[in-house]
C-alpha positions, -999 to 999 in steps of 0.1 A, spaced: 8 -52 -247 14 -84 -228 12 -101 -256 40 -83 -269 58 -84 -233 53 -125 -235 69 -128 -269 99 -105 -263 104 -126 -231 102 -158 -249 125 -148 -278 151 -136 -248 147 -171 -231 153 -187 -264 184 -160 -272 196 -169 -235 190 -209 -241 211 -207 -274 239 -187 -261 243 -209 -234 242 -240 -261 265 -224 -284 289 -220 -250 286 -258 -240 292 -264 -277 322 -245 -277 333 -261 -251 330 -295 -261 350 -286 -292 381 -270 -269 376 -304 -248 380 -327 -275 409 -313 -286 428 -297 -260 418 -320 -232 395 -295 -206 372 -322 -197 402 -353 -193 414 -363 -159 451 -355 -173 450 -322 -194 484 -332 -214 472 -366 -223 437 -354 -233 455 -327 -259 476 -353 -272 445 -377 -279 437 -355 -308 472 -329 -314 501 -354 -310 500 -364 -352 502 -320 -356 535 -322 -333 550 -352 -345 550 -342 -379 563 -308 -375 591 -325 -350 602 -348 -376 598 -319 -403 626 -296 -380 648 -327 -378 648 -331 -416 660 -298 -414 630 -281 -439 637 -248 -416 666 -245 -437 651 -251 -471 639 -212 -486 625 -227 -517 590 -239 -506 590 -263 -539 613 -285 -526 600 -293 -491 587 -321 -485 564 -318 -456 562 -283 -451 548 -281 -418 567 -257 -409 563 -228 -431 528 -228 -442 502 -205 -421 472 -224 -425 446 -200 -417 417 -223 -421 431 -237 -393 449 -212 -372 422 -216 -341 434 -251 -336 474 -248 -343 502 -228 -325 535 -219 -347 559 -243 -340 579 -243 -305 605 -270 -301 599 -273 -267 569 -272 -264 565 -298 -291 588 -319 -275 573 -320 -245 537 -331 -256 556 -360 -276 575 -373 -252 549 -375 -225 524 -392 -247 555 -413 -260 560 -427 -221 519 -428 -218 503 -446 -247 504 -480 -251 532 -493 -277 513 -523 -287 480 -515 -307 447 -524 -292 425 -502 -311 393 -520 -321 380 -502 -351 400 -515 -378 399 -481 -400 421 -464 -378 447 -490 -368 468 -473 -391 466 -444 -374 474 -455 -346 498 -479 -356 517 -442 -372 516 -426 -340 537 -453 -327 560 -456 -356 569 -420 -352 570 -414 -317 601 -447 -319 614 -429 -349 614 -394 -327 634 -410 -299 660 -429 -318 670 -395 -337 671 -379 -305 691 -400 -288 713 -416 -311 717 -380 -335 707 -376 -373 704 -336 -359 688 -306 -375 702 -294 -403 716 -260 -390 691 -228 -398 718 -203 -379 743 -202 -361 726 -191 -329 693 -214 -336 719 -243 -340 735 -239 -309 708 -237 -290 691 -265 -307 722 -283 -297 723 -274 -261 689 -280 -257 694 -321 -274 720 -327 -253 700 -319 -218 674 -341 -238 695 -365 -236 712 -359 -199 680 -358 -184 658 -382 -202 680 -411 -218 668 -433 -196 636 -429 -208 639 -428 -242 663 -462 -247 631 -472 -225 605 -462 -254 629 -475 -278 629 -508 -264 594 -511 -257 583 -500 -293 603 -519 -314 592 -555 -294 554 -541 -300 558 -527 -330 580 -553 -347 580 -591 -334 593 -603 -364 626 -589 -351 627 -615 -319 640 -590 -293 668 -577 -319 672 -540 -306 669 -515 -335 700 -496 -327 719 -529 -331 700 -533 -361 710 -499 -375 742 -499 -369 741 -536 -390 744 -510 -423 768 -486 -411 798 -498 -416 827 -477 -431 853 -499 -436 866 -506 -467 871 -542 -462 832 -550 -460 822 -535 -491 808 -567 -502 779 -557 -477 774 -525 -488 757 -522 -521 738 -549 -535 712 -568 -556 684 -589 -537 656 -609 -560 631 -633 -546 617 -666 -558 603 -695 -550 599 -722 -575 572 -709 -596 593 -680 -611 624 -691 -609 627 -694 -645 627 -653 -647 652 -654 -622 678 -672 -634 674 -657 -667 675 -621 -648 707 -632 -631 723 -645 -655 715 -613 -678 733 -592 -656 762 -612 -651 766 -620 -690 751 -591 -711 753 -562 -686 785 -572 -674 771 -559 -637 791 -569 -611 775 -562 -580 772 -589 -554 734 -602 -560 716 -629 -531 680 -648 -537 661 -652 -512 632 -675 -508 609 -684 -481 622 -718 -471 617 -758 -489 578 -749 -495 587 -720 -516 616 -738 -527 631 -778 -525 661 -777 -503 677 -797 -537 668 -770 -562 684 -741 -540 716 -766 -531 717 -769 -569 717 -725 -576 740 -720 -547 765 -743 -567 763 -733 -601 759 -695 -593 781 -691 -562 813 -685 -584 790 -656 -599 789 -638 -569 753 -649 -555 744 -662 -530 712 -677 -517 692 -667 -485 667 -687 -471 644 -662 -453 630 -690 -428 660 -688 -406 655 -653 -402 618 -648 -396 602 -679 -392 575 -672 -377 567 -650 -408 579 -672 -436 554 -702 -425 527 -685 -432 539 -659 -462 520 -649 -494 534 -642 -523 541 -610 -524 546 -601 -485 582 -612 -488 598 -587 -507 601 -562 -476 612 -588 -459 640 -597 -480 651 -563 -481 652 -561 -443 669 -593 -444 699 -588 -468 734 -584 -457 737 -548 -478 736 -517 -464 723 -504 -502 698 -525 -519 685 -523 -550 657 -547 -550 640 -561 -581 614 -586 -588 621 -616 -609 611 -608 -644 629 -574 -640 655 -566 -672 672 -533 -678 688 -515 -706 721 -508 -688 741 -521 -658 720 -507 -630 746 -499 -605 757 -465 -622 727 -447 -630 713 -461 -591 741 -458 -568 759 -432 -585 742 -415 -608 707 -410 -591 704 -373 -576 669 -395 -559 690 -416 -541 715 -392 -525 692 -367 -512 669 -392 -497 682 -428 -496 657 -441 -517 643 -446 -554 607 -454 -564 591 -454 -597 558 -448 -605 530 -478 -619 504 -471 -647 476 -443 -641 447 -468 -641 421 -483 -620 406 -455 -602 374 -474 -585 358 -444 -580 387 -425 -560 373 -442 -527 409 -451 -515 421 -415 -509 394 -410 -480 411 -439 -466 444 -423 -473 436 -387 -455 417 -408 -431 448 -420 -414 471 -395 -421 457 -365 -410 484 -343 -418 496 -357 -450 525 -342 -464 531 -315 -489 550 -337 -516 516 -364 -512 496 -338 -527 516 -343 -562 509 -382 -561 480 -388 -580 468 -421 -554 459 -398 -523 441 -374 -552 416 -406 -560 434 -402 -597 446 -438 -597 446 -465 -573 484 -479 -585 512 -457 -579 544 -477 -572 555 -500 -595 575 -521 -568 592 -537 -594 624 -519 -585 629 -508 -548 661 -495 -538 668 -488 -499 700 -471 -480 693 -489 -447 717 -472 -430 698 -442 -434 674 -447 -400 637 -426 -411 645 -451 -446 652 -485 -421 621 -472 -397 600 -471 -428 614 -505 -441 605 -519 -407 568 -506 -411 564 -516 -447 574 -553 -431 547 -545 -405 520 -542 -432 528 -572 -448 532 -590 -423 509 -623 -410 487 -604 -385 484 -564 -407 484 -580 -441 448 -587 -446 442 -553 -437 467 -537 -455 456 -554 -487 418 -548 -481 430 -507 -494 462 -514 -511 473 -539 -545 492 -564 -524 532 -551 -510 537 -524 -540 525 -496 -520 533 -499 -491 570 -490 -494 560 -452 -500 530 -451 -474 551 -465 -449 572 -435 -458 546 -412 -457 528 -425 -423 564 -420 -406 570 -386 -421 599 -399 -438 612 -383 -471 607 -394 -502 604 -391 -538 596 -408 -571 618 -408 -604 603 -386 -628 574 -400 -655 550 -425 -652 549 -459 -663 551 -467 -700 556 -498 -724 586 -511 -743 574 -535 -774 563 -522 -803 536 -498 -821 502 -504 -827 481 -489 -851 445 -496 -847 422 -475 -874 404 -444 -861 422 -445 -827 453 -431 -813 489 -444 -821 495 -467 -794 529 -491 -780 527 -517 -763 546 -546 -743 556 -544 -709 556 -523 -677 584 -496 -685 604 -474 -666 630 -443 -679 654 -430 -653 664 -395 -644 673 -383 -674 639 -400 -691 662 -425 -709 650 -459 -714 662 -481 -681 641 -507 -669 609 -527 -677 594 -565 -659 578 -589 -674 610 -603 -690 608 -612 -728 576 -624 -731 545 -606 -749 521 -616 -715 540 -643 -692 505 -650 -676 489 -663 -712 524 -677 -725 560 -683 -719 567 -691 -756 554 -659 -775 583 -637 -770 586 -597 -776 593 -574 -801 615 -546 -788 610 -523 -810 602 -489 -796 592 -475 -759 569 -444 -742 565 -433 -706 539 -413 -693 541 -380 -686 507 -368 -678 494 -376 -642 453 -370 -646 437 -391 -674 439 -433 -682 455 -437 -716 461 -479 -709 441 -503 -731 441 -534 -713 462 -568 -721 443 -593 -743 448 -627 -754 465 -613 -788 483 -581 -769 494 -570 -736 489 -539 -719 491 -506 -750 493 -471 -742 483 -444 -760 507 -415 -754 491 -381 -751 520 -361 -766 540 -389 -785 566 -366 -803 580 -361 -766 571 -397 -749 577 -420 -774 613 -433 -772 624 -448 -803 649 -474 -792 688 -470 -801 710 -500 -820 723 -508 -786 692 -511 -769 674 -535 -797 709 -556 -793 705 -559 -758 665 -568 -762 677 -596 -790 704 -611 -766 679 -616 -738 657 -634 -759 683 -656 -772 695 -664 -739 656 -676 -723 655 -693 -756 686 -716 -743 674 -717 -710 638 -729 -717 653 -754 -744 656 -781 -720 647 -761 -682 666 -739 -659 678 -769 -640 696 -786 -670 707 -753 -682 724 -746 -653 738 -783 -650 758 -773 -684 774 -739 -673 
């Protein structure tokens, strides 16, 4: 019997010892997230909840209460239940939300000082977002209205926002953009946005634009591109060149463009006098957001170098693109290929915590292919501000001090236009179809039909539009062997690699999985246009670009 006495009273003490560590347990947990054990209960709950309010702030302001068909939002914060989660999240209360944000908006410390490297971004998001948050609060880009008696007291309740606490917010304005931005040398971002507002008539010349960069290296590809548009796609939108100042290109060789091609309409842009501190130490490809940021257009259409297209750009872009209107942007996706394992989408979910609903569809944050922009062909409506916020944090990323981190994850600038997008909560979307090729087919026995040539894009409607790489079979190997343009296929499938690599006899091939759909038999017009461009970098090269352009 006391046996039996001890061991029930040692089971109880053990019962009474693990309730009592199950409690402190529990505890901890409520703690880390909601702050019990901080010195400051709101600032220990927005430690670990501000990302959960900021997104579902930013998701009301883009209006997705008013959006019924759940397929079309794009962060969907809002609606969904989570019940996995419905211990740590409340529904969403606007002011209750706002109050949280704004509090750890006036507390935490614009410039980032976080040591461990793997969360920089993070942080770095929080920031970006809380400065986005404050300028649409202050300076408008309201809800979309839900009803009529929501709206009005959504309105009423902005508008003691920002009686009571303007002050503050130009305050957090201020401070984030010098912290968050340097590059910008004390250039306020309201000024900035209202840069690419304009209505009048009488600047449409710095409206909608074309902006290429190049230094020396590829300026052959430029010139050609240029002079493409101007004489076989008879595009006349105003187009500058940027470079990044006489290392990138000689002061005589850009006097020399700016002659010859002024009458076109371009115009060249030395990016030195407008970050130098950034462009003396620039790589490569860490200019192009740059240049975007930089250009006098309040609509850019950006494109690299070696970029051609099948049609004059500007209809199909700015007027065509149902992309473009909706969200003030146009990306297009790269190949499916190079998955390394899938290791980069921990990295992704790592630093966005929340990530949106559209993400989900992109196959990069699924581990399904490290490459999902082409950044070939960027186009931007600055004057929209979540689409300059973003622009500003894609600059960020490639920028002197962020860049080596950025690229340790990423394949140099190309994806950073859409994360930026996606770290602010900013809308977005990509055209339709995955990268293809545009050459010519390719029979090798027992295999698949394959085409190949160079890095293809269709638009909207899946028509043929775009591809870089100019005319050449592999402009890395040789800038003699021109291509045959003979046929072209896009990608439709997200999941599976279908690319054979480029060799020294072919560049890159895909082998379509349903090629009665995706291969795109090019038309009369189309073969014309591929001929013409050849024939015109045959005339270029004959004797270089400079003397070329000495003769026009």
């Amino acid at each position: 019997m006391a046996k039996l006495v001890s061991g029930r009273s040692v089971k109880k003490g053990v019962s009474v010892v693990a309730i009592i560590g199950c409690y402190l347990f529990g505890m901890l947990v409520l703690g880390r997230y909601f702050g019990i054990f901080s010195d400051n209960y709101q600032l220990g709950r927005q430690d670990h909840m501000i990302d959960w309010d900021q997104i579902q702030f930013l998701d009301y302001l883009n209006g997705e209460l008013e959006i019924k068909d759940a397929s079309l939002l794009f962060g969907g914060s809002l609606t969904p239940k989570f019940p996995d989660l419905r211990h740590l999240y409340q529904p969403f209360d606007l002011q209750s939300a706002w109050n949280y944000i704004h509090e750890y908006s006036k507390a935490a410390i614009p410039s980032l000082t976080v040591a461990d490297k793997e969360r920089s971004f993070l942080e770095l998001s929080r920031r970006v977002r809380a400065l986005l948050i404050a300028y649409k609060v202050l300076h408008g880009d309201r809800p979309v209205k839900h009803s009529f008696f929501e709206d009005i007291e959504a309105a009423s309740f902005f508008k003691h926002i920002k009686t009571r606490q303007g002050s503050e917010l130009q305050q957090i304005i201020t401070n984030y953009t010098r912290a968050l931005f340097p590059f910008l040398e004390n250039k306020s971002l309201h000024e900035l946005h209202k840069q690419f507002q304009t209505k009048d008539s009488s600047s449409s010349s710095n409206q909608t634009g074309i902006v290429i960069t190049s230094g020396e290296k590829h300026m052959l590809f430029a010139i050609h591109g240029i002079l493409s548009l101007r004489n076989i796609l008879n595009c006349t939108l105003p187009i500058e060149l940027h470079y990044a100042g006489d290392k990138d290109l000689p002061h005589h060789k850009a006097q020399l463009i700016s002659t010859i091609l002024s009458p076109l309409g371009v115009t060249t842009v030395n990016l030195l006098n407008h970050y130098p501190s950034e462009m003396r130490d620039i790589q490569g490809w860490s200019v192009k957001p740059f240049a975007i940021l930089a250009s006098r257009f309040q609509k850019v259409l950006f494109m690299d170098a070696d970029v051609l297209f099948f049609r004059d750009p500007e209809q199909p872009v700015f007027q065509e693109s149902r992309l473009f209107r909706e969200t003030g942007q146009l990306f297009y996706h790269d190949r499916t290929a190079d998955r390394q394992g899938g290791g980069f989408k921990y990295w992704f979910h790592e630093v966005v915590p929340h990530a949106s609903r559209y993400s989900k569809t992109l196959r990069w944050p699924n581990g399904l292919s490290w490459h999902e922009q082409e950044a070939g062909v960027v186009v931007l409506d600055k004057s929209r501000i979540g689409v300059l916020v973003s622009l500003l944090y894609a600059c960020k990323m490639n920028s002197k001090g962020l860049r080596g981190e950025t690229y340790s994850h990423v394949w140099g600038d190309k994806e950073t236009f859409w994360l930026a997008m996606e770290f602010a909560r900013v809308p977005y979307r990509f055209n339709a179809g995955y990268s293809g090729a545009v050459g010519f087919r390719d029979h090798v026995s027992g295999k698949q039909e394959r085409v190949c040539g160079n890095n293809f894009h269709v638009d909207e409607e899946l028509r043929p539009f775009w591809w870089n790489g100019g005319v050449l079979r592999n402009k890395g190997k040789s800038l003699e062997r021109v291509m045959d343009f003979e046929v072209a296929a896009y990608d439709s499938e997200r999941s599976m690699e279908k690319w054979d690599w480029e060799t020294d006899e072919t560049p890159f091939c895909l082998r379509p999985m349903f090629p009665q759909r995706e291969i795109l038999p090019l038309s009369k017009e189309e073969k014309d246009v591929g001929a013409r461009y050849i024939q015109l970098y045959t005339d270029i090269t004959a004797d270089g670009w400079e003397s070329y352009l000495g003769r026009l």
